[in-house]
N, C-alpha and C positions, 0 to 999 in steps of 0.2 A: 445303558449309556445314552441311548436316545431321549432316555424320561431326565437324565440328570442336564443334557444337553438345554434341552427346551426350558426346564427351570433356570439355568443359570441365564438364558435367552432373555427368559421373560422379565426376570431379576432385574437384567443389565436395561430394558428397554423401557421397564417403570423408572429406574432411576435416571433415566432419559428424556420425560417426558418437560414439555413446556411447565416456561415458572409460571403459578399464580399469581394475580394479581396482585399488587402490593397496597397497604393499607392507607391508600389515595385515590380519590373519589377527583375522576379527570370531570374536564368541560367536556358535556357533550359538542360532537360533531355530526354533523351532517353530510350525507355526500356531496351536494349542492356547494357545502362550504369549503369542502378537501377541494375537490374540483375549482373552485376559485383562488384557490392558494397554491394553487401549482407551478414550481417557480421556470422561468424561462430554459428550455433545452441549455441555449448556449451560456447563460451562471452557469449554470451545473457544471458543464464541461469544461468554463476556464477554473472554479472554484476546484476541483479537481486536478489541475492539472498544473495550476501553479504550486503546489510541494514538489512537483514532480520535475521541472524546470530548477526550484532551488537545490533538489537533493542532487540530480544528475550532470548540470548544464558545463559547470565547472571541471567535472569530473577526469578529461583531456588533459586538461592542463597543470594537474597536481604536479609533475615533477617542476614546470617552468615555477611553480608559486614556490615551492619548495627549495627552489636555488631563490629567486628572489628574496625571501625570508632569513638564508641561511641555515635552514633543518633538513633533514632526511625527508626524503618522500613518504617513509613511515609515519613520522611525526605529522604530515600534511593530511596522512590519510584520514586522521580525528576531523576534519574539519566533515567527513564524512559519516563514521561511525559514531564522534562525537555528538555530532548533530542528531543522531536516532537517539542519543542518549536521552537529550533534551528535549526531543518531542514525544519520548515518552512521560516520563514526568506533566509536561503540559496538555498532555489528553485526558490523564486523571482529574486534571480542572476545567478544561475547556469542553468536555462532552458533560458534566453535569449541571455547570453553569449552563448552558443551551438548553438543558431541558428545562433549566427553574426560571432564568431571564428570555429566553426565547431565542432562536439560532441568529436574527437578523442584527439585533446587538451587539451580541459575540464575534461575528464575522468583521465588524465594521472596525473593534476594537482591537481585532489580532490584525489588518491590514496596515490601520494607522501605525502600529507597531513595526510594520514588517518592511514598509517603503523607507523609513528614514535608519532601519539596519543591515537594508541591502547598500543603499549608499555608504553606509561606513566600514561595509567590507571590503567595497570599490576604493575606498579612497584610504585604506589605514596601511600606516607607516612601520608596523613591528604585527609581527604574528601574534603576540597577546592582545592587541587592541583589533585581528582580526574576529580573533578566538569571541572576544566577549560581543562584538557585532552578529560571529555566527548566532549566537547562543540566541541573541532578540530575533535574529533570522528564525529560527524556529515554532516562533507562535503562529506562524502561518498552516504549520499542523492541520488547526483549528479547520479553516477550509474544507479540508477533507473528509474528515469526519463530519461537520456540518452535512455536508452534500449529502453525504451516503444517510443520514438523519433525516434532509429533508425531505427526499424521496421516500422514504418510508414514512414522514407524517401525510403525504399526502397519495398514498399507493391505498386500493383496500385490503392485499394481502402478501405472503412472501414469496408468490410468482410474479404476482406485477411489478411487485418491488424489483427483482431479480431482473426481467424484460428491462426498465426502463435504465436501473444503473448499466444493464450489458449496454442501450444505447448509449448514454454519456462515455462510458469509459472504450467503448468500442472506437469513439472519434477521441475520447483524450487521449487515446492509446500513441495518436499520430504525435505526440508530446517526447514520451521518452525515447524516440525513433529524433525527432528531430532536434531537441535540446541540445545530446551532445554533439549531434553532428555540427549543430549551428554553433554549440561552445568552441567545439575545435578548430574551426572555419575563423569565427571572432579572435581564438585566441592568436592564432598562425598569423594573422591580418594584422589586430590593433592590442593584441597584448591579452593576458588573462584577466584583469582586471575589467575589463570589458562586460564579462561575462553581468557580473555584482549590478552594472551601470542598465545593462537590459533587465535584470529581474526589479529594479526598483521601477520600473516604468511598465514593465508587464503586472507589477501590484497595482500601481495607480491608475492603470486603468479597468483593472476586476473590483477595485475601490472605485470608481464611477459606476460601475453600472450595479453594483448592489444596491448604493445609496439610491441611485435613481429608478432601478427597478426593480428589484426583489421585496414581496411582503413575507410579512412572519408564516410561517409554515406550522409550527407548532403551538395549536391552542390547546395542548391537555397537558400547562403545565405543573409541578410541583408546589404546594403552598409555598414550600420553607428548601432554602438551600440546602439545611440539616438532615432533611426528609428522603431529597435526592441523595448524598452523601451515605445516608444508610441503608437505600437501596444496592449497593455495592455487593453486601454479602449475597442477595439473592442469587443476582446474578454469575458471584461464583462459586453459590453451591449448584451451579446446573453444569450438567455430563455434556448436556448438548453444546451451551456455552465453549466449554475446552472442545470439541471435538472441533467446533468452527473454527475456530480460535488457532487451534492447534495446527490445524489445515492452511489455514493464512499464514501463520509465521514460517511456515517450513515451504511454504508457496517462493511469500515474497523472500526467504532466506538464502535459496538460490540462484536468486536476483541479484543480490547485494552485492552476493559474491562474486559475481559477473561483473557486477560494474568494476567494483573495489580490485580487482583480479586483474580487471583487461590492462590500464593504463601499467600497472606490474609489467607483463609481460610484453605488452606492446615494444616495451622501451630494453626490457632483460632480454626477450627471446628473439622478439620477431624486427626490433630495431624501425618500428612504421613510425609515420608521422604522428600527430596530436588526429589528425582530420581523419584518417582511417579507421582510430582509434575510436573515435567518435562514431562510424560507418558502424564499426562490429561490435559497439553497444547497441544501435539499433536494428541489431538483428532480431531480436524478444517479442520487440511493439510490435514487428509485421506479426507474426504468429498470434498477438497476441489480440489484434483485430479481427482475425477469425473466429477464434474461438468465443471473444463477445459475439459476435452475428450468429454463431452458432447456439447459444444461450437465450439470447434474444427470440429464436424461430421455434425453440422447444422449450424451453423451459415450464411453460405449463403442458407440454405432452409426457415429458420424459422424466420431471421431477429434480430437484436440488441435488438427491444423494448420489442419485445414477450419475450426472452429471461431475461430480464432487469427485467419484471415483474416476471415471473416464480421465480426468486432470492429472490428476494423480498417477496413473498409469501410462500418459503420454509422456509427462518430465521427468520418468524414468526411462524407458525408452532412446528419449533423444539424447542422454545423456550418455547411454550405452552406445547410442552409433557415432557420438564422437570419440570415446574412448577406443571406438574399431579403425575409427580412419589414425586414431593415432597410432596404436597395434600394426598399419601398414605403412605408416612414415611417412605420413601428408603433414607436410608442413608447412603450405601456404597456410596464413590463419583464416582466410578469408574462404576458404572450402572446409579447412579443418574444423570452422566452428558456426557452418554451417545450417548443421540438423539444431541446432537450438532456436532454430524459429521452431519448430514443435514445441520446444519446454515454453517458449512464448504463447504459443495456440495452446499448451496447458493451463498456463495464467492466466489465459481469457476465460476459461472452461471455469476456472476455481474462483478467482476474485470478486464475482458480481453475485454468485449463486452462494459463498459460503457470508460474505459480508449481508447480502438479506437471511440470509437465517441469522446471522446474530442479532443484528436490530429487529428482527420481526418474533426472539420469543418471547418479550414482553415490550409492543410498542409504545407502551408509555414510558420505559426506559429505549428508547431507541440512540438518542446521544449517549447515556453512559456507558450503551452495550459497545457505542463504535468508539468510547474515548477510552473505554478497560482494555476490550481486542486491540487495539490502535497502541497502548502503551504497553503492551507485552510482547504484541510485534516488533515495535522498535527497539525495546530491553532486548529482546533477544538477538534481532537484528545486528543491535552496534557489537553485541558481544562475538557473532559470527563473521562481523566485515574487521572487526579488531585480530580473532584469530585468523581468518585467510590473510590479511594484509600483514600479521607478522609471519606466518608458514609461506605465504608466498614472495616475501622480502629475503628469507633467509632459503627457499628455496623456490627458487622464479621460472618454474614451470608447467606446462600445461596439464601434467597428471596429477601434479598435486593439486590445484583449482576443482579437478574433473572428478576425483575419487573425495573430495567434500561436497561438492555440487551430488554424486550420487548417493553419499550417506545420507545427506538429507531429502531426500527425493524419495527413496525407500521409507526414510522414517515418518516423513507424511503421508505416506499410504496406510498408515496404523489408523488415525481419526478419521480420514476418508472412511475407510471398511466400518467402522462402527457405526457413523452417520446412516451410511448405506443399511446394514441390516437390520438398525433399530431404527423402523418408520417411525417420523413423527405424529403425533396425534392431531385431527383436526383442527384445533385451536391453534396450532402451530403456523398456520398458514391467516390466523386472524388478522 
């Protein structure tokens, strides 16, 4: 059993290994030249963190938009899972345009886009003239992916890449913590529409400082758009690819549902205000500030996988001890949900460490590794905030949120354990 063991081992861990290069002959680079292309800490960290302000900031306020409109809170809730729709689709174009046109282009042209659609979601008179403003809302995607690309054109392998997104993201983190608090705050105050009127002004000004400070990050890029385009299959014939991958989505998938969940029950179960609601969405970002600084301090001691798992194994856990305080009949929500800053300090542990394995197993595709992962996280995403928002519409409580939040907690510990046992080979870390 042990000789068949180690074969099927060895099997799984070749068909694991990093992609080879693909048949493009990049610009050479220099350290000298990476090093001078290193774009500003604080880009990073608004370019990062404004999707994270559009996807969340609003998120209080869906039943008041939802009487405004005249629809179900269900129906409002697309403005949410819809939107994962759409910024999947748009990461399949906007991560390999970036590597053929250059990310600094790209970013300039998904902003332009995205300040005059945050204004018309502020200012539209009928939920379909909402819907199609969300939908240009979406290119701001681009952003994030960008980021996470840039850092790896300018990192020399997939530890430092690792170290420096845990920095950005460990301070973006202060974002999904204070988006919805500051949405439910604006909305209680000056109405929900408020919300739309700050995200168009929080673009124009990460729109100023690209234009004036950010250079191109990536000089090794693709002759032909076509060329990029047909790098795609590589990257998804790699095992490693899905285990990242797969570890991300089932990461951010218990996220979503959290958000998507909370305003549900806020208003079914626990009857709190918009501002509360806001409060115990930012329960995640605190956890999940640790767990960056934790990444950040080892990640070249301790390794991606070990880390990978560690994650994995905390937001199941925390998931378990809220299902215990419910087992004893706590129902303040505000202790009952608690332990999920641990599932938060697990998204810190997973997100930085499994996003640089994806862009670093061939960094000459680094945009289209983070716009493929980026568009299968949010497919799957909307399809998971679509099903919680209808199972917890038609049953609006807290076991039902907690035993989907644990399915997928468990089920991402599959690609975790595989990353884990099958080390990657040197070139992995190129």
């Amino acid at each position: 059993m042990s000789v068949v063991f180690g074969l099927a081992r060895g099997a799984i861990c070749d068909a694991m290994r990093p992609l080879r290069s693909v048949p493009v002959e990049p610009k050479a680079r220099c350290v000298s030249e990476i090093a001078a292309k290193k774009p500003a800490l604080l880009i990073l960290i608004l370019l990062a963190s404004v999707n994270v302000v559009t996807l969340s900031m609003f998120v209080p306020s869906l039943p008041d938009m939802a009487q405004d409109f005249g629809v179900s809170t269900g129906t409002m809730s697309w403005s949410f899972s819809g939107y994962l729709l759409v910024i999947a689709g748009l990461q399949l174009i906007v991560g390999p345009l970036s590597d053929y046109l250059g990310r600094r282009p790209v970013l300039i042209g998904c902003l332009i886009i995205y300040i005059p659609a945050s204004l018309g979601c502020a200012l539209a008179p009928t939920v379909e003239i909402f819907f199609i403003c969300r939908v240009f809302q979406g290119v701001i995607i681009g952003a994030v992916g960008l980021s996470h690309a840039m850092i790896r054109d300018t990192e020399p392998n997939a530890e430092q890449s690792a170290k420096r997104l845990a920095t950005v993201v460990m301070i973006m983190a202060i974002m999904p913590m204070l988006a919805p608090v500051l949405g439910g705050i604006t909305a209680d105050l000056l109405g929900w529409r408020s919300n739309f009127l700050i995200m168009a002004i929080f673009g124009s000004v990460v729109l100023s400082l690209v234009l004036f400070s950010l250079t191109e990050t990536n000089l090794s890029r693709m002759a032909t758009f076509g060329q990029q385009v047909r790098a795609y299959p590589t990257l998804i014939g790699s095992v490693r690819f899905w285990g990242f991958a797969l570890t991300i989505v089932c990461n951010v998938g218990v996220f979503y549902l959290f958000v998507v969940g909370m305003p549900i029950l806020g208003e079914a179960t626990f009857d709190i205000s918009r501002t509360s609601i806001g409060i115990l969405l930012g329960y995640m970002p605190v956890g999940y500030m640790a767990g960056n600084s934790i990444v950040k301090l080892t990640a070249h001691r301790v390794g991606i996988p070990a880390l990978l798992l560690t994650g994995r194994i905390c937001a199941i856990v925390s998931v378990l001890m809220v299902l215990g305080l419910l087992a004893l009949d706590v129902s303040n929500p505000f202790i009952l949900f608690a332990p999920l800053i641990i599932n938060g300090f697990a998204n810190g542990l997973v997100m930085p460490t499994s996003t640089s394995g994806l862009v670093s197993i061939n960094p000459r595709l680094a945009g289209t590794a983070s716009g493929l992962s980026g568009a299968i996280m949010q497919l799957i995403g909307a399809g998971l905030t679509a099903f919680g928002s209808y199972t917890l519409n038609a049953v609006p409580s807290p076991l039902s949120m907690l035993l989907i939040m644990l399915g997928l907690s468990v089920i991402g510990l599959i690609p975790a354990l595989m990353l884990h046992f099958c080390k990657p080979a040197p070139a992995d870390t190129a």
